[in-house]
Backbone atoms as SQL, in Angstrom:
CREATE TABLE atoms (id INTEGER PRIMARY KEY, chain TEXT, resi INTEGER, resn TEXT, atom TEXT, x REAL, y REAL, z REAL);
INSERT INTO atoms VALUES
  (1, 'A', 1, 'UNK', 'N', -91.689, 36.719, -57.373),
  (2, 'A', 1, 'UNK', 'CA', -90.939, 35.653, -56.719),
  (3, 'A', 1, 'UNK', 'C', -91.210, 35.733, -55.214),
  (4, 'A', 2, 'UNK', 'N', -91.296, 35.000, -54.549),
  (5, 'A', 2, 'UNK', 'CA', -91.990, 34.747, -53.246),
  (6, 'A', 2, 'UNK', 'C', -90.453, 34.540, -52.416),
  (7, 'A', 3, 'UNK', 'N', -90.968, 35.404, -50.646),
  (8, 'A', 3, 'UNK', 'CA', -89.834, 35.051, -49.765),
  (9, 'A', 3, 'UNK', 'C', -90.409, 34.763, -49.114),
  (10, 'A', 4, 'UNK', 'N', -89.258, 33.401, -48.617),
  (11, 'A', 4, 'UNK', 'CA', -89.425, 32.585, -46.894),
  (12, 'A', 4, 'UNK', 'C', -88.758, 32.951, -45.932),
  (13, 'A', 5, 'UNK', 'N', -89.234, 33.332, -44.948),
  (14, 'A', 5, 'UNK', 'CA', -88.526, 33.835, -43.897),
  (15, 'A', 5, 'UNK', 'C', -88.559, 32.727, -42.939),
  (16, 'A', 6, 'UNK', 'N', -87.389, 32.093, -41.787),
  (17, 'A', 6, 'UNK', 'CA', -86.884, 31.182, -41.140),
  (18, 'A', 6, 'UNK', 'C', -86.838, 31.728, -39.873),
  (19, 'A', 7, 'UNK', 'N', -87.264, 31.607, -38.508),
  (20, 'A', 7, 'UNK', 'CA', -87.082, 32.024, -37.442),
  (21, 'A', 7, 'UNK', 'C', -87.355, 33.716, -37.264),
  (22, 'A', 8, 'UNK', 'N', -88.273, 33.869, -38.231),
  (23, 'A', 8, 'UNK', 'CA', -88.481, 35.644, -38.220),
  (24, 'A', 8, 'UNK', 'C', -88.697, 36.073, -37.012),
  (25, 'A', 9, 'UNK', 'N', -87.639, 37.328, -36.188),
  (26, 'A', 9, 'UNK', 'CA', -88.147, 38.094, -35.425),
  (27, 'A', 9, 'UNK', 'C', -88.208, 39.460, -35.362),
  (28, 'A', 10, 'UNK', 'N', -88.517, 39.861, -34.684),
  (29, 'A', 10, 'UNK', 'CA', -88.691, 41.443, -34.145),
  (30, 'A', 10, 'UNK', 'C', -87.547, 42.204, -35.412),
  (31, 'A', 11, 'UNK', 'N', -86.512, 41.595, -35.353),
  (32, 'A', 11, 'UNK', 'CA', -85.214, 42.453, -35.601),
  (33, 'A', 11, 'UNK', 'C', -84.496, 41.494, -36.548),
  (34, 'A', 12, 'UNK', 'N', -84.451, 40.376, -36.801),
  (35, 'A', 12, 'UNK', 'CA', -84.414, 39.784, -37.996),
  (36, 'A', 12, 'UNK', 'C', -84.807, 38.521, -38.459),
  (37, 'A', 13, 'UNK', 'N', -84.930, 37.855, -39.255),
  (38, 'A', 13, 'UNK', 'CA', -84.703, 36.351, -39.352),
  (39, 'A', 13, 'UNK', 'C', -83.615, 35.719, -39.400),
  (40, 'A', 14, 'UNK', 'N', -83.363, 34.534, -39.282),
  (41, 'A', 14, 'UNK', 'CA', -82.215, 33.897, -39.023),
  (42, 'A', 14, 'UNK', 'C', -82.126, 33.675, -40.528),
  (43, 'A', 15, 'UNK', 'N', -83.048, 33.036, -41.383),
  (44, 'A', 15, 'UNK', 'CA', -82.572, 32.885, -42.710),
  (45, 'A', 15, 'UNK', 'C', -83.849, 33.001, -43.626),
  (46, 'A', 16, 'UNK', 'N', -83.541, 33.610, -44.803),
  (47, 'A', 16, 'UNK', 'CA', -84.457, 34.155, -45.575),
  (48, 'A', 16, 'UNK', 'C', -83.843, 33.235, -47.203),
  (49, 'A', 17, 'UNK', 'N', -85.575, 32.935, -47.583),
  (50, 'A', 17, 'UNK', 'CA', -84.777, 32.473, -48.863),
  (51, 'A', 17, 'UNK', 'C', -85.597, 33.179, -50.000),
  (52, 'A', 18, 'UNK', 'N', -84.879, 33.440, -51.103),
  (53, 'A', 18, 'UNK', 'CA', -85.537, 34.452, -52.270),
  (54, 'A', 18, 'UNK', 'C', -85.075, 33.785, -53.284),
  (55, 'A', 19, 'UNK', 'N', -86.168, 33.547, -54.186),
  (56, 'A', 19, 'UNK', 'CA', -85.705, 32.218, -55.662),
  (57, 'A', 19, 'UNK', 'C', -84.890, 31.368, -54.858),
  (58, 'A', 20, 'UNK', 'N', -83.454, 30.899, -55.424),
  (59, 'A', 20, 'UNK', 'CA', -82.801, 30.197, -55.578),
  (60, 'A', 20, 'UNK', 'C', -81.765, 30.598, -54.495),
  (61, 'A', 21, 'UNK', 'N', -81.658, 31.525, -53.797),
  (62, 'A', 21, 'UNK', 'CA', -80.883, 31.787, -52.858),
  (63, 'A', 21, 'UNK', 'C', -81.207, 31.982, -51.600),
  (64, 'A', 22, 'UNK', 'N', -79.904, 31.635, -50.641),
  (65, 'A', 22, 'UNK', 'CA', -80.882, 31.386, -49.329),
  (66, 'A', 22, 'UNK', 'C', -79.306, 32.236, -48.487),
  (67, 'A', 23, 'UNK', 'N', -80.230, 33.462, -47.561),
  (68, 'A', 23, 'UNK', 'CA', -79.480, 34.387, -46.959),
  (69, 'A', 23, 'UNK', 'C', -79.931, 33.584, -45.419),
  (70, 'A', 24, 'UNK', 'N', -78.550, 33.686, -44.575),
  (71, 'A', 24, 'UNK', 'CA', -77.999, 33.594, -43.011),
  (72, 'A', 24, 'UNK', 'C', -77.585, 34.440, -42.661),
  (73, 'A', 25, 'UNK', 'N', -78.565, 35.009, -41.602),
  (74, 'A', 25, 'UNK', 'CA', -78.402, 36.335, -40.857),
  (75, 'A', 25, 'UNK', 'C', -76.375, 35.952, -40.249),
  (76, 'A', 26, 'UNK', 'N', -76.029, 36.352, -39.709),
  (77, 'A', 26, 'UNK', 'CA', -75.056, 36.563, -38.386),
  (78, 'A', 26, 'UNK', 'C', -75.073, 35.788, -37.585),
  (79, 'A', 27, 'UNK', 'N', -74.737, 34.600, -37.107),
  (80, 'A', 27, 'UNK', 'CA', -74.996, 33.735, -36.541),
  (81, 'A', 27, 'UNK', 'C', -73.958, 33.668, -35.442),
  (82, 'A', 28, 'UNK', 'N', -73.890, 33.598, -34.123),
  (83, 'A', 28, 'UNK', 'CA', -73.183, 33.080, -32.813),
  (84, 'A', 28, 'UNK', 'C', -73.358, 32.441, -32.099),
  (85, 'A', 29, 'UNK', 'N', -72.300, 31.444, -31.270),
  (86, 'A', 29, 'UNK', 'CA', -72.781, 30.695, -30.542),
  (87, 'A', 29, 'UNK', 'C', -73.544, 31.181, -29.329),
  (88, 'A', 30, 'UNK', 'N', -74.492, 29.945, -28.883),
  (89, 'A', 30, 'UNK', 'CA', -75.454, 29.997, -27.632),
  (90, 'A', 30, 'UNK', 'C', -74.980, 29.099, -26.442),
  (91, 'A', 31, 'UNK', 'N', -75.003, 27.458, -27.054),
  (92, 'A', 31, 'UNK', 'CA', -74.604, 26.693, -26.029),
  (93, 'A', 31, 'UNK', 'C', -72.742, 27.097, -25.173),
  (94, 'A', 32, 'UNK', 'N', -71.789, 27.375, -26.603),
  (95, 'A', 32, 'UNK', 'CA', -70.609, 27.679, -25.881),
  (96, 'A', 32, 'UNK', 'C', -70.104, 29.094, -26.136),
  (97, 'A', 33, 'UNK', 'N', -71.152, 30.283, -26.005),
  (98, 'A', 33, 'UNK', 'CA', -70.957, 31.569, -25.715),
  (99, 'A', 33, 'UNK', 'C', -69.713, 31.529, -24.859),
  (100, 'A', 34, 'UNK', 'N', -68.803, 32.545, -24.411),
  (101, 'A', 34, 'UNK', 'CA', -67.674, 32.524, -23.575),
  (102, 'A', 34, 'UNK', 'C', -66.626, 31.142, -23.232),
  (103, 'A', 35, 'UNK', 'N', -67.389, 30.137, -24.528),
  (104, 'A', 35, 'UNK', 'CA', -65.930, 29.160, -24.788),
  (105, 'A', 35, 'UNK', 'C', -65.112, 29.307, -25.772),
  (106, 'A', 36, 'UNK', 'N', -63.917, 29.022, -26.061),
  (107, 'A', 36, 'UNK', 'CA', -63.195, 28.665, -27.019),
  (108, 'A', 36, 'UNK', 'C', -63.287, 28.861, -28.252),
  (109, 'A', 37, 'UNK', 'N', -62.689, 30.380, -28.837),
  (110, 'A', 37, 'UNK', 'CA', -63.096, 30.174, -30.566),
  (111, 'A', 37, 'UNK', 'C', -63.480, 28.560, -31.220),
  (112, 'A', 38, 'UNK', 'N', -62.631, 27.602, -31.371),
  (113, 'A', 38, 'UNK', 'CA', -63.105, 26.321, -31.694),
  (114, 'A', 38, 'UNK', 'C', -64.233, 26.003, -31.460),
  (115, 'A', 39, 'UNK', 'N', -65.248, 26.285, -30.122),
  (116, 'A', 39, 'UNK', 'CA', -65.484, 25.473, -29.996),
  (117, 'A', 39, 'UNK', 'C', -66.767, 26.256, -30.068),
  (118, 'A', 40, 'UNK', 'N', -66.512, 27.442, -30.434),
  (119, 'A', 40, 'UNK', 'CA', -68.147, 28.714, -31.025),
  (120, 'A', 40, 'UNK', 'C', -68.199, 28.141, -32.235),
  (121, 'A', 41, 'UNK', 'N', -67.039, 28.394, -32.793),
  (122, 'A', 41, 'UNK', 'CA', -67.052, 28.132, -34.129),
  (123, 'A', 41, 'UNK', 'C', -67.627, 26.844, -35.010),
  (124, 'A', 42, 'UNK', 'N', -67.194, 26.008, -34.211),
  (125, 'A', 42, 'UNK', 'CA', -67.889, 24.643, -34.610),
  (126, 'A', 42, 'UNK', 'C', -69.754, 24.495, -34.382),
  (127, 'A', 43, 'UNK', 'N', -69.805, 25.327, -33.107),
  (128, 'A', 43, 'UNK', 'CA', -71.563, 25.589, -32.549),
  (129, 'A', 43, 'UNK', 'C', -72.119, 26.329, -34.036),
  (130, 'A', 44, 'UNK', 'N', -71.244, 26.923, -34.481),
  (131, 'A', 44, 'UNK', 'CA', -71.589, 28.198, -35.138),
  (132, 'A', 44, 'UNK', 'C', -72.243, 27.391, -36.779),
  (133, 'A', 45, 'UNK', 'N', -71.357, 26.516, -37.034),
  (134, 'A', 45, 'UNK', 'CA', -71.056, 25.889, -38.285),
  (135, 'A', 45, 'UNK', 'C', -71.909, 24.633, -38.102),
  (136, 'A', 46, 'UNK', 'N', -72.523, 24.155, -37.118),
  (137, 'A', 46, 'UNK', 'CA', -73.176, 23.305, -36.671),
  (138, 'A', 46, 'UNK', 'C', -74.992, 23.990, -37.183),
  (139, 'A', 47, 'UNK', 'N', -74.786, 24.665, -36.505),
  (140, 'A', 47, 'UNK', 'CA', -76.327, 25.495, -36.688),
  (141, 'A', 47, 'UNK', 'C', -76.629, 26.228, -38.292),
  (142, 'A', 48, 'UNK', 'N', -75.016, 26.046, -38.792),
  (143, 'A', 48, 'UNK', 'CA', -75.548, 26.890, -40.184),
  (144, 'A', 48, 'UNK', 'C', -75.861, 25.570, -40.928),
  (145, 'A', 49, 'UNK', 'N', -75.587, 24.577, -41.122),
  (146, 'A', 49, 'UNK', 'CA', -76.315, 23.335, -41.598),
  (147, 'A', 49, 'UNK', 'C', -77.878, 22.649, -41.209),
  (148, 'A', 50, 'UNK', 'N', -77.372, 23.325, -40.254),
  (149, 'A', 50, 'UNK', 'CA', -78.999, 22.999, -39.732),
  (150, 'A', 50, 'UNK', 'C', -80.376, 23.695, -40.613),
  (151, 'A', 51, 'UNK', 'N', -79.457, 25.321, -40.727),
  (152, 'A', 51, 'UNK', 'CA', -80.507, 26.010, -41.330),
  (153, 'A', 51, 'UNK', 'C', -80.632, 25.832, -43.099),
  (154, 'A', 52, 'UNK', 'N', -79.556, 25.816, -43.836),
  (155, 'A', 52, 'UNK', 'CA', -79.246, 25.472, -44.772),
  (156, 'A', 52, 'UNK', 'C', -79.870, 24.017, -45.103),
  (157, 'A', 53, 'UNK', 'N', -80.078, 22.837, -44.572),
  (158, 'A', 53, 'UNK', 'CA', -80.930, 21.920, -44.887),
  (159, 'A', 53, 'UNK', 'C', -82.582, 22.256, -44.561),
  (160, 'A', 54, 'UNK', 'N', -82.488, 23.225, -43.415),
  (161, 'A', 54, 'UNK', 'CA', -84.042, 23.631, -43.399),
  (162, 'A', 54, 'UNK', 'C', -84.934, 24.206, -44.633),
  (163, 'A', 55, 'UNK', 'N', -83.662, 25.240, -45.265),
  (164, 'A', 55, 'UNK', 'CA', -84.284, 25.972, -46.405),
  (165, 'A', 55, 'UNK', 'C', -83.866, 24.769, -47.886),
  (166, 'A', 56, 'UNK', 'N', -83.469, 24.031, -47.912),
  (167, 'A', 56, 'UNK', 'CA', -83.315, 23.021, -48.728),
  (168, 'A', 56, 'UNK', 'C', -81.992, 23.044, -49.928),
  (169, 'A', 57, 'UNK', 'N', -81.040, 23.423, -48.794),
  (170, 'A', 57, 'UNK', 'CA', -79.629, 23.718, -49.484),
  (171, 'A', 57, 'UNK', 'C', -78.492, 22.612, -48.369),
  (172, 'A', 58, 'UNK', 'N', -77.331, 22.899, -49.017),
  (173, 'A', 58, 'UNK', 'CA', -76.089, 22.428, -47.761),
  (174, 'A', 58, 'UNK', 'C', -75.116, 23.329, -48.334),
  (175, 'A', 59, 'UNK', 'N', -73.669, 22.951, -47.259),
  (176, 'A', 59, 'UNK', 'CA', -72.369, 24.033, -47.791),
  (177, 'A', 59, 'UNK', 'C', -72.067, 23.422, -48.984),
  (178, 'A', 60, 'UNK', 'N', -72.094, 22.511, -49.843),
  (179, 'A', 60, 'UNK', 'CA', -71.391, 22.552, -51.108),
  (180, 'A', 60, 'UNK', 'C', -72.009, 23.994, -52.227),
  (181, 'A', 61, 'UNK', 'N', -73.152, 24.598, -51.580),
  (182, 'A', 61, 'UNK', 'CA', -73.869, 25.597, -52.568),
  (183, 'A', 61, 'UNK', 'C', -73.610, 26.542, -51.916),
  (184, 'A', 62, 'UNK', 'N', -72.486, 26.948, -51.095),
  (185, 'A', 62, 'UNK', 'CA', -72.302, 28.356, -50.036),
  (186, 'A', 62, 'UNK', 'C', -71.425, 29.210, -51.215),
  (187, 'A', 63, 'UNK', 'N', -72.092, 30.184, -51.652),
  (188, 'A', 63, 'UNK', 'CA', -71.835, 31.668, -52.318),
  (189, 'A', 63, 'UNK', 'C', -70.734, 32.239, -51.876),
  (190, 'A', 64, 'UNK', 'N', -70.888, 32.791, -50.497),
  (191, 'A', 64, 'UNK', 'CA', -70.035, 33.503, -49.667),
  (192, 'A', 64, 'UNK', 'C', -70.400, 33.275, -48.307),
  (193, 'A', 65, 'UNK', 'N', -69.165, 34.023, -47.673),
  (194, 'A', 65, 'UNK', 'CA', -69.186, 33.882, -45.705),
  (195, 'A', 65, 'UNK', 'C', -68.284, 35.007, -45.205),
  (196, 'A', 66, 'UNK', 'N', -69.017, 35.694, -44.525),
  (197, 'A', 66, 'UNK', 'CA', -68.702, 36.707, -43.667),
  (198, 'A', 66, 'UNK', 'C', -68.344, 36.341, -42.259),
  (199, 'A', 67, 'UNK', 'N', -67.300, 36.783, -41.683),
  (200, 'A', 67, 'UNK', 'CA', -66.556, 35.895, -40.451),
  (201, 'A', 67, 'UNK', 'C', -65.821, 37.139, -40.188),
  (202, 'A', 68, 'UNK', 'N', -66.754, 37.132, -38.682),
  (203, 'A', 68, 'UNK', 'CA', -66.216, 38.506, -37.692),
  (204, 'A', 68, 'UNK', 'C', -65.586, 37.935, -36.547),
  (205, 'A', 69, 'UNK', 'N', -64.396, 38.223, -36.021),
  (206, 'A', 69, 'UNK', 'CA', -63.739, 37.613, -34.599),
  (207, 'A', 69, 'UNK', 'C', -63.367, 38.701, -33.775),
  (208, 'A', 70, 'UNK', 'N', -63.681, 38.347, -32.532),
  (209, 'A', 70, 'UNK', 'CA', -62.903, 39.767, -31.772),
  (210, 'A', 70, 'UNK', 'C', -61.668, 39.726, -31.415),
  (211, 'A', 71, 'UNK', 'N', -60.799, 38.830, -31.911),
  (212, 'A', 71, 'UNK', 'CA', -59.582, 39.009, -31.973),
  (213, 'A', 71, 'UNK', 'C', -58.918, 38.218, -33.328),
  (214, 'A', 72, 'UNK', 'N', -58.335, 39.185, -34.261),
  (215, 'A', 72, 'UNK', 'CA', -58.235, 38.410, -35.458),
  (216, 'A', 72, 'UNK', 'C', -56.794, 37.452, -35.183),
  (217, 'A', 73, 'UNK', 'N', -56.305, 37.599, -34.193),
  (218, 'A', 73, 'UNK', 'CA', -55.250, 36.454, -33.909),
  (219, 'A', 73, 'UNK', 'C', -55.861, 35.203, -33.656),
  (220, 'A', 74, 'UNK', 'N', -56.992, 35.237, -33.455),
  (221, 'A', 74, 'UNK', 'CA', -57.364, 33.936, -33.214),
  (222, 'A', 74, 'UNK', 'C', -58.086, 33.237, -34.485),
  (223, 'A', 75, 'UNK', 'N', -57.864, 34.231, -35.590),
  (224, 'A', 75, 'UNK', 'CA', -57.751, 33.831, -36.802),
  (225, 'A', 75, 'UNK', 'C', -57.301, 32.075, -37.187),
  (226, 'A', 76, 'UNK', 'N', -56.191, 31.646, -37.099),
  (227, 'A', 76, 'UNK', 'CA', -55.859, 30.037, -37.284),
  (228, 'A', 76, 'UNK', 'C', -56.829, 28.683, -36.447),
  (229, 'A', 77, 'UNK', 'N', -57.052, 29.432, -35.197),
  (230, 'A', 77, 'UNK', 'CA', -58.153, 28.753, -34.559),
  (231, 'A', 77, 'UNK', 'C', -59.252, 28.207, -35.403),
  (232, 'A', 78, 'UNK', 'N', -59.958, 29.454, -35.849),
  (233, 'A', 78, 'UNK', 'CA', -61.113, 29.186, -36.467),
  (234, 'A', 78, 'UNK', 'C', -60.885, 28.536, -37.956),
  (235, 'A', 79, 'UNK', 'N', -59.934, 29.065, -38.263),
  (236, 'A', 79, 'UNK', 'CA', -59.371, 28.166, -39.774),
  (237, 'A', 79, 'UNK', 'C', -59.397, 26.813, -39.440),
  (238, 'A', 80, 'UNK', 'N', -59.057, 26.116, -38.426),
  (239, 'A', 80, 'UNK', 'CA', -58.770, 24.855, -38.468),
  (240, 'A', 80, 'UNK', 'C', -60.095, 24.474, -38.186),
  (241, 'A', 81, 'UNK', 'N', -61.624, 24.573, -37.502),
  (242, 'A', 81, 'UNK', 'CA', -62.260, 24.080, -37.679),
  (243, 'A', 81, 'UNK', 'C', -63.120, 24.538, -39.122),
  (244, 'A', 82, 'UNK', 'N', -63.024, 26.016, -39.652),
  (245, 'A', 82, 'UNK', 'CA', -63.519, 25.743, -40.875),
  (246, 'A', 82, 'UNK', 'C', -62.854, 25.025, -41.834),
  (247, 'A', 83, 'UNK', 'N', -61.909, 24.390, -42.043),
  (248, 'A', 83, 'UNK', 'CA', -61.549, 23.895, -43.286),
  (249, 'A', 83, 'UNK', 'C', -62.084, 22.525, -43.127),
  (250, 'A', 84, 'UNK', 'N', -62.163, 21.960, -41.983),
  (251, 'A', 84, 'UNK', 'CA', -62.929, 20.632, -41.668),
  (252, 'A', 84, 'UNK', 'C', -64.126, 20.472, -41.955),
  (253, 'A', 85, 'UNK', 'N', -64.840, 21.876, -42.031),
  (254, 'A', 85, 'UNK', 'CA', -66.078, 21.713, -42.219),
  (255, 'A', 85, 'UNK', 'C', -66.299, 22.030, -43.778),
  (256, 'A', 86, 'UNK', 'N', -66.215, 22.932, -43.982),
  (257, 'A', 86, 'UNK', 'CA', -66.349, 23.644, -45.549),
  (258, 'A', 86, 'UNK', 'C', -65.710, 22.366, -46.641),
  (259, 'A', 87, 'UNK', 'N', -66.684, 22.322, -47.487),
  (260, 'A', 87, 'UNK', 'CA', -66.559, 21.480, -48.432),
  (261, 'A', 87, 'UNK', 'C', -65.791, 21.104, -49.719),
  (262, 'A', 88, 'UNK', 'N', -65.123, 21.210, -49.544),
  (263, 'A', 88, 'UNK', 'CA', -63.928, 20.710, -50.194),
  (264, 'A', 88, 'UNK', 'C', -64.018, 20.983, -51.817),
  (265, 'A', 89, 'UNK', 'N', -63.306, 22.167, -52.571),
  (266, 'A', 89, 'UNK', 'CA', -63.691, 22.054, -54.033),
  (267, 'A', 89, 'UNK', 'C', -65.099, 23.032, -54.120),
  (268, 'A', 90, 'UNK', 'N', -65.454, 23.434, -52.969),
  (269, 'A', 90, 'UNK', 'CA', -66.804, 24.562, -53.148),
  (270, 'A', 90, 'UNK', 'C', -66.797, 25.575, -51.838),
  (271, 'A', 91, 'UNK', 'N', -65.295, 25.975, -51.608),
  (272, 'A', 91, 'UNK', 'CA', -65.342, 27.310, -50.751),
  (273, 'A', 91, 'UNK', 'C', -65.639, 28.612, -51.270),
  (274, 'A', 92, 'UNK', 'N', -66.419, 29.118, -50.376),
  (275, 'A', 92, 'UNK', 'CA', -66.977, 30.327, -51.143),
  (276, 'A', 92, 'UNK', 'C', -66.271, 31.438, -51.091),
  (277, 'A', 93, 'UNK', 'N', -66.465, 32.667, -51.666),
  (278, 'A', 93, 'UNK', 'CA', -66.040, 33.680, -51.563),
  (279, 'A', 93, 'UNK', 'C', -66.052, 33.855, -49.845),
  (280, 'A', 94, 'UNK', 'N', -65.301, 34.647, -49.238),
  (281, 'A', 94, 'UNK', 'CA', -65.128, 34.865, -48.037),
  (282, 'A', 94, 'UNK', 'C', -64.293, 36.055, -47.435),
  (283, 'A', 95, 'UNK', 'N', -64.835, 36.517, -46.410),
  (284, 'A', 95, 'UNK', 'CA', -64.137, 37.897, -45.889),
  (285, 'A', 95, 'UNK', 'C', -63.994, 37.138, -44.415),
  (286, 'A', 96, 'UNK', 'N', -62.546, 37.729, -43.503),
  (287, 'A', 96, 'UNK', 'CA', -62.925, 37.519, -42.468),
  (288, 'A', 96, 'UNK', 'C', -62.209, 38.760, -41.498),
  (289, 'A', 97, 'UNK', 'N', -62.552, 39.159, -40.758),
  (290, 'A', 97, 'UNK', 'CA', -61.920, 40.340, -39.917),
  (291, 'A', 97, 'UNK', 'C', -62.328, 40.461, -38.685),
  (292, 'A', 98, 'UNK', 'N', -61.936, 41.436, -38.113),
  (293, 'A', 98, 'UNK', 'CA', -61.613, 41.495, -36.874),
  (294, 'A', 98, 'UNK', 'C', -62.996, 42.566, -36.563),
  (295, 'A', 99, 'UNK', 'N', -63.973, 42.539, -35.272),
  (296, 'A', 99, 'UNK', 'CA', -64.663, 43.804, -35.246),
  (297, 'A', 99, 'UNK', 'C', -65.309, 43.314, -33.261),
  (298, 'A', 100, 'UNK', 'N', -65.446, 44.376, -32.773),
  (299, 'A', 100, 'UNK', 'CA', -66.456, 44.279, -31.513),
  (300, 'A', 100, 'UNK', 'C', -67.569, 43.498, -32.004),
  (301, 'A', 101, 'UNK', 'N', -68.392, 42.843, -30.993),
  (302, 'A', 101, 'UNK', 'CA', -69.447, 41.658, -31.134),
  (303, 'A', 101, 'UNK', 'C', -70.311, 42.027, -30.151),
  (304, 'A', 102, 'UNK', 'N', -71.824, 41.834, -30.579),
  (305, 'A', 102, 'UNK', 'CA', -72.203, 42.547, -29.787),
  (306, 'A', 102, 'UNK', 'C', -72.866, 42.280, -28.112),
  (307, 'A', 103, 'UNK', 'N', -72.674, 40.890, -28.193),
  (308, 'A', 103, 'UNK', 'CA', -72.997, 40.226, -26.653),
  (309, 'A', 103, 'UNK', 'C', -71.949, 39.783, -25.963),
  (310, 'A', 104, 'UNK', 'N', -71.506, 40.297, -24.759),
  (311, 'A', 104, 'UNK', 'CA', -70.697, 39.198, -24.212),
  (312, 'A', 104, 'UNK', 'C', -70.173, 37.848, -24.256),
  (313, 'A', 105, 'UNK', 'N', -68.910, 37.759, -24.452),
  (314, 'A', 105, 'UNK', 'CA', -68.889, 36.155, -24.665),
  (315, 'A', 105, 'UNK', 'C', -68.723, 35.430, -25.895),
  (316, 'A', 106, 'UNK', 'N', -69.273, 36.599, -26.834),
  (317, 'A', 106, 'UNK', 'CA', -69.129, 36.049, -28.211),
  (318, 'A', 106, 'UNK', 'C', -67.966, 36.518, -29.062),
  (319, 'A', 107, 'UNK', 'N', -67.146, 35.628, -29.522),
  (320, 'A', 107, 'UNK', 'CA', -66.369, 35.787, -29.788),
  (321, 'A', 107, 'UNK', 'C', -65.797, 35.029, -31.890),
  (322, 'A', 108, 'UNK', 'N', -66.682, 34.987, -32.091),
  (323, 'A', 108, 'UNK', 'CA', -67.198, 34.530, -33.810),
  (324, 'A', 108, 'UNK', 'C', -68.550, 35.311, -33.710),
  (325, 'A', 109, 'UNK', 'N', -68.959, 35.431, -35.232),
  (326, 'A', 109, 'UNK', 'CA', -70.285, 35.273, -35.692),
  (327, 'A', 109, 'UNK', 'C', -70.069, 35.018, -37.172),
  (328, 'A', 110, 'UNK', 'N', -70.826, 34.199, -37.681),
  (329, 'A', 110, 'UNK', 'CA', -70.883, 34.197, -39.059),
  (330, 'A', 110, 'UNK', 'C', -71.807, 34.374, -39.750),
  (331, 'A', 111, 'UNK', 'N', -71.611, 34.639, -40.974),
  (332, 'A', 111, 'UNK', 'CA', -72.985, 35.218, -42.030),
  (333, 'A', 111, 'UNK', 'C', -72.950, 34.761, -43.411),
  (334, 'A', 112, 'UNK', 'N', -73.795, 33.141, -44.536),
  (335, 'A', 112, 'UNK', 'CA', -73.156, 32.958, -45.405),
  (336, 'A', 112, 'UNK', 'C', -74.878, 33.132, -46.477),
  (337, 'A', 113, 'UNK', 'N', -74.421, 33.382, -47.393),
  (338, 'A', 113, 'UNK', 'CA', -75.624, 32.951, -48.782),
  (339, 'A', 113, 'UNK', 'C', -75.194, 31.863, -49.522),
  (340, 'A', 114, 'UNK', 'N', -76.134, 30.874, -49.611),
  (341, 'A', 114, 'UNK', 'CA', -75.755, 29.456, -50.513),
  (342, 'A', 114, 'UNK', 'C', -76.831, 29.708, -51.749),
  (343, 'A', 115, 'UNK', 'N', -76.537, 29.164, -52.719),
  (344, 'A', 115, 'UNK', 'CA', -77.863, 28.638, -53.506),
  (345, 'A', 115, 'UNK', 'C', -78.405, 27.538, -53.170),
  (346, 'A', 116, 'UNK', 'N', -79.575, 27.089, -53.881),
  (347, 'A', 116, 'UNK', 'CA', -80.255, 26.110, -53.645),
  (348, 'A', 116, 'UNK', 'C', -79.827, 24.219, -54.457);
């Protein structure tokens, strides 16, 4: 079975797809680094569609999602733009917690596997 690798670098790819499944590295915002959980979060969820139609999927086929915040109080924040986004009748398995991040400024990252 053959893998595609998506934005491969040095240290990882952004998204890798194997058969029928398609892995998203950790993803954080760029344009609003040091803004507003909302408004990472939405950057964040913005770019995972992006990649997810690249590899030839969308969120109605999201498996699971890993969701790290550096402050888990700001937990409801990010709920309110994921439930807007996440597809209604196909939320995936999901973890979300609290942990250090590793660039300044960032304050989400997310990480999901969809099928195809």
């Amino acid at each position: 079975m053959s893998i595609e690798r998506h934005d491969a670098g040095p240290l990882m790819s952004k998204a890798v797809v194997h058969g029928n499944t398609v892995y998203l590295a950790g993803l954080t915002a760029d344009k609003t680094r040091g803004k507003s959980v909302t408004e990472q979060t939405g950057e964040i969820l913005s770019m995972i569609d992006g990649y997810l139609a690249k590899c030839g999927t969308d969120k109605s086929k999201l498996l699971k999602a890993n969701i790290w915040l550096t402050d888990i109080g700001t937990w409801a924040e990010m709920n309110k733009v994921w439930t807007t986004w996440v597809s209604p009748g196909n939320t995936p398995a999901r973890a979300t917690v609290e942990a250090k991040l590793a660039a300044p400024g960032v304050t989400v990252e997310i990480m999901v596997e969809a099928g195809k």
